[in-house]
C-alpha positions as CSV (number, residue, x, y, z in Angstrom):
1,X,0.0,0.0,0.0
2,X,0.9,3.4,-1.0
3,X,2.5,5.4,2.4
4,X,0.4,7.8,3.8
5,X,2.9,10.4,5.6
6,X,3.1,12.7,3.0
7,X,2.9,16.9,3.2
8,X,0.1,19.1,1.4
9,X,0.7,20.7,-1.5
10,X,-1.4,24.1,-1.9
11,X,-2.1,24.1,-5.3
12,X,-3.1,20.7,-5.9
13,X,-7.0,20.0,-6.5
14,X,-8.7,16.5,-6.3
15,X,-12.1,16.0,-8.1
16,X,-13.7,12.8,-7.1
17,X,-17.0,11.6,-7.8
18,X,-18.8,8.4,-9.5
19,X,-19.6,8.0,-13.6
20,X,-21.7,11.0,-15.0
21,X,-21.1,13.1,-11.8
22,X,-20.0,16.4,-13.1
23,X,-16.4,15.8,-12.6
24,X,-14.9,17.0,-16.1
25,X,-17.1,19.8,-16.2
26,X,-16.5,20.9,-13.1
27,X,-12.6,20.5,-13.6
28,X,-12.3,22.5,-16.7
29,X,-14.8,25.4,-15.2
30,X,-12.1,25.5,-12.7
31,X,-9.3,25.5,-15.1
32,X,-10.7,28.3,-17.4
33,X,-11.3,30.9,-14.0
34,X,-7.6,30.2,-12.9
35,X,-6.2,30.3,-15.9
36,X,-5.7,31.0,-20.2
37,X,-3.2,28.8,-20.6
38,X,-4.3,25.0,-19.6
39,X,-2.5,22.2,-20.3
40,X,-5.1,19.2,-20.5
41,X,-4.0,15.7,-20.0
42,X,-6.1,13.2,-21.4
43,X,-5.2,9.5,-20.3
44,X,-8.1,8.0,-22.3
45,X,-7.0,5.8,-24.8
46,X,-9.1,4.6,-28.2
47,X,-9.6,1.0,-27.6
48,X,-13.1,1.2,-30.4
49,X,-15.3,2.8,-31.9
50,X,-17.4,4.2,-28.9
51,X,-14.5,5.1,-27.2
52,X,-13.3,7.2,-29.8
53,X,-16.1,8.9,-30.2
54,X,-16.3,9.8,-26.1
55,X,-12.9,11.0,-26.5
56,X,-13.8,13.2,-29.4
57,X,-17.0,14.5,-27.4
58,X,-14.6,15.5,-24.1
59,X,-12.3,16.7,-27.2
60,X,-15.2,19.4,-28.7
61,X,-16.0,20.3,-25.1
62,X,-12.9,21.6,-23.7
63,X,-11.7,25.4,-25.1
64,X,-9.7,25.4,-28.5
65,X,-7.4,27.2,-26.9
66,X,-6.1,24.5,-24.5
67,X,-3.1,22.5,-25.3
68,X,-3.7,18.7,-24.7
69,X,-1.2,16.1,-23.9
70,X,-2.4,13.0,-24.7
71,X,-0.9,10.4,-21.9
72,X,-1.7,7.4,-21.5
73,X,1.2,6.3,-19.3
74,X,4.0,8.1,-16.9
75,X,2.7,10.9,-17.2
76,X,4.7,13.0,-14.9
77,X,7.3,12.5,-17.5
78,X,5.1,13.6,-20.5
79,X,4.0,16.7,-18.7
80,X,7.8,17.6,-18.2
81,X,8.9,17.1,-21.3
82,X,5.7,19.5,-23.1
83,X,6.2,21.9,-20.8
84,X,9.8,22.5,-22.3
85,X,8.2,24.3,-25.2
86,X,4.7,25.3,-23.6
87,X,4.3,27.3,-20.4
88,X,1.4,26.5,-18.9
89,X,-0.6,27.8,-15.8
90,X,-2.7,25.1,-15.1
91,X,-2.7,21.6,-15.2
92,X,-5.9,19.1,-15.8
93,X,-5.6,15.5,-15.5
94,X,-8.7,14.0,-16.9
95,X,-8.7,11.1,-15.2
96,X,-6.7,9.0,-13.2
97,X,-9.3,6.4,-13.3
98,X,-8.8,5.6,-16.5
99,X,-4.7,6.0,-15.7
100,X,-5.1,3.2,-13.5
101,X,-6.7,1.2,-15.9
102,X,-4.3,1.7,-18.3
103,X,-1.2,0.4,-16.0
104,X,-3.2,-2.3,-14.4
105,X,-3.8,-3.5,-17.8
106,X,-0.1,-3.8,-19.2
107,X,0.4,-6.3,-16.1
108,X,0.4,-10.4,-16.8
109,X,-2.6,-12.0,-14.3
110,X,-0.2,-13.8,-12.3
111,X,1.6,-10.6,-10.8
112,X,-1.7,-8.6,-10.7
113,X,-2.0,-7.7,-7.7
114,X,1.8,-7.0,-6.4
115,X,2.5,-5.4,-9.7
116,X,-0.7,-3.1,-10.0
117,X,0.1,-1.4,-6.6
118,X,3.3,-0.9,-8.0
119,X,2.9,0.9,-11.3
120,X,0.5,3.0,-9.6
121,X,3.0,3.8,-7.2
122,X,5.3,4.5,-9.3
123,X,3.3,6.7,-11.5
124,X,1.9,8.9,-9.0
125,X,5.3,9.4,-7.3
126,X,6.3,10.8,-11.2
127,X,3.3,12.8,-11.1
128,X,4.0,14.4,-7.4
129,X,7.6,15.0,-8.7
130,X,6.6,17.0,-12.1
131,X,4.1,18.8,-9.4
132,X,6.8,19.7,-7.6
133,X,9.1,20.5,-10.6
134,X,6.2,23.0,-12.2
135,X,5.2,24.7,-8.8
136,X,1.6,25.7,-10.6
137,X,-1.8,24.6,-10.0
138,X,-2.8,21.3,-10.7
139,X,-6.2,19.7,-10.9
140,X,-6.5,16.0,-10.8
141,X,-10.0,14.1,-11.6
142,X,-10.5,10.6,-10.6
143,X,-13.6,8.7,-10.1
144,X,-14.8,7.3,-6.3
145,X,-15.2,3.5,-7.1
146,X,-15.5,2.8,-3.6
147,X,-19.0,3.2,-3.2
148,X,-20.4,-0.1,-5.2
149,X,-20.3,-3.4,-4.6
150,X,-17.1,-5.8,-4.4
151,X,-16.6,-7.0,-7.7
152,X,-17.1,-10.5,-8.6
153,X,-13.9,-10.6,-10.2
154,X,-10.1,-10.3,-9.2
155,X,-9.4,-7.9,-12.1
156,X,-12.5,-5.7,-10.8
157,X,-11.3,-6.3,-7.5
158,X,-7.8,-5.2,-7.7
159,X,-8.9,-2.1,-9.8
160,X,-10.7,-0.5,-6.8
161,X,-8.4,-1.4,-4.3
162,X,-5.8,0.2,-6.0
163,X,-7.6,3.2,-7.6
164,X,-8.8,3.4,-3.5
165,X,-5.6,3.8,-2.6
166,X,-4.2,6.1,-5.3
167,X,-7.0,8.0,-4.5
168,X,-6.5,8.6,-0.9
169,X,-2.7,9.0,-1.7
170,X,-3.3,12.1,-3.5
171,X,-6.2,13.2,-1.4
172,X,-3.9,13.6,1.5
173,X,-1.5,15.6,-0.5
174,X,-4.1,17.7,-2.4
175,X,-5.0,21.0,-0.4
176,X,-8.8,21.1,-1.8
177,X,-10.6,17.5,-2.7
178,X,-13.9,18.3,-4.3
179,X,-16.8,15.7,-4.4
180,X,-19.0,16.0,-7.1
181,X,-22.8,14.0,-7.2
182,X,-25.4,14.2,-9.9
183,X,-23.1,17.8,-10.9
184,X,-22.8,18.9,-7.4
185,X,-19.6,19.7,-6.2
186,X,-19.2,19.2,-2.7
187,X,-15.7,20.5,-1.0
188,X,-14.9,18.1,1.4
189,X,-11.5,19.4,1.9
190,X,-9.5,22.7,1.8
């Protein structure tokens, strides 16, 4: 499990909430009152059809003027290296959910579990370091799975244990964590 002594960072925002919640819309609201220039990272990844047409959806809803990053995987590193050449004053990460789905899912079965809390590790420890690198505000979104039932597989089951636990990992380090429910965002810290 992830360690939990950690210090708070005062510019980093965690947007929680379940599947249709609000979270993406309230994330880039947020983004366009603190800033012009946004960086967008987008994690989603075009496995078919429907999927590429959610990810052009999200795509037509977010300003034209944004730069987007399109990183599916260590992403600290990405954001780094693009902001060589592009200064950003925001960040959006849109979504660590489907982050963790994307490491989990490079992993063979036998070493799912051991192995899944470690590439998560390991990317959020790269993404805390390019946080610390940048010193500007970031906004993380990331879905709550922890409120449904246990899944009846150990794929399902690993997923929200670790996604649980990358959650409260940056949860303690973010200095605002917003809930959002049925597009209701509920500050719960900060």
């Amino acid at each position: 499990m992830i360690g939990l002594m950690s210090q708070t960072f005062s510019n980093l925002t965690l947007i929680l909430g379940g599947a249709r919640s609000g979270k993406s819309t309230y994330a880039q609201k947020m983004a366009e009152q603190q800033a012009e220039r946004v960086l967008y990272v987008a994690t989603a990844e075009a496995g078919d059809d429907e999927m590429a047409e959610r990810i052009a959806v999200h795509r037509d809803s977010r300003p034209h003027h944004w730069v987007t990053l399109e990183a599916p995987q260590q992403v600290g590193a990405a954001v780094l290296e693009r902001t060589n050449d592009f200064q950003p004053e925001v960040i959006l990460l849109d979504c660590l959910t489907l982050l963790t789905s994307n490491l989990i899912l490079t992993l063979p079965e036998a070493d799912l579990f051991t192995g899944a809390q470690s590439v998560v590790n390991q990317e959020l420890e790269g993404l805390m370091a390019a946080y610390q690198t940048l010193q500007i505000p970031w906004i993380i979104v990331s879905n709550e799975v922890g409120l449904d039932l246990v899944p009846p597989y150990p794929l399902g089951r690993v997923y929200r244990d670790v996604l649980g636990w990358a959650n409260q990992y940056l949860a303690l380090r973010a200095n605002r964590v917003v809930f959002m429910i049925a597009g209701i965002a509920m500050q719960i810290k900060g």
